[in-house]
N, C-alpha and C positions, 0 to 999 in steps of 0.2 A: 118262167121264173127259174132261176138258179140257186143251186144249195150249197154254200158256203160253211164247213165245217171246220170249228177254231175250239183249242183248251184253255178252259178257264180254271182258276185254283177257284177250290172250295169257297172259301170265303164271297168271292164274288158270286159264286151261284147263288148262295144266299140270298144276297145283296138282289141280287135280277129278282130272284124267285119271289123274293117277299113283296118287293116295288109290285111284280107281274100280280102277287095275289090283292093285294090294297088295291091298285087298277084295273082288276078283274078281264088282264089282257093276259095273254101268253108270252112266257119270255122272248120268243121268237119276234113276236112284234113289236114287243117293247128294244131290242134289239137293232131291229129295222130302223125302228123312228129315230134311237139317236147316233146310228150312222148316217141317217139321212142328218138331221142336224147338223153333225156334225163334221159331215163332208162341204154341206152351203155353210157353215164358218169358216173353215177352210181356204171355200173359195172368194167369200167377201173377204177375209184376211189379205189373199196373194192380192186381189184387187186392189184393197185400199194403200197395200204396200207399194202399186205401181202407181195407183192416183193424188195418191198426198203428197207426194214432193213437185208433180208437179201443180197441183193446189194452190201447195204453197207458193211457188213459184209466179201464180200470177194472182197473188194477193189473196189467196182464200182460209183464211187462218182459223177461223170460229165458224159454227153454224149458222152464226146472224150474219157473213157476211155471203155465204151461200143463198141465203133467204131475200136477204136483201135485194140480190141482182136475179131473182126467180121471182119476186113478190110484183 
């Protein structure tokens, strides 16, 4: 594991602190979890920005019509 050291203004310490105490997690991990989240939105984001046009492109406009041709 690696230790990544970043400045946060006051106010957001807060913010972590009180989340971490209500969670009875450490802000450290509370931290962790939503860079991880937030790195897999990210990457389902770039994904679906490459998938959806061509989606569209071969007629895939809604979920039902995904479902449809997988059901």
């Amino acid at each position: 594991m690696t230790t990544l050291t970043i400045r946060i203004d006051d106010e957001l310490d807060k913010l972590l602190a009180e989340m971490a105490r209500r969670q009875h997690r450490s802000k450290s991990d509370l931290v962790r979890d939503m860079l991880r989240r937030q790195s897999r939105l990210e990457l389902f984001r770039e994904a679906r920005r490459v998938i959806a046009p061509k989606a569209r492109a071969a007629g895939y406009l809604t979920d039902e019509d995904v479902f449809r041709d997988i059901s």
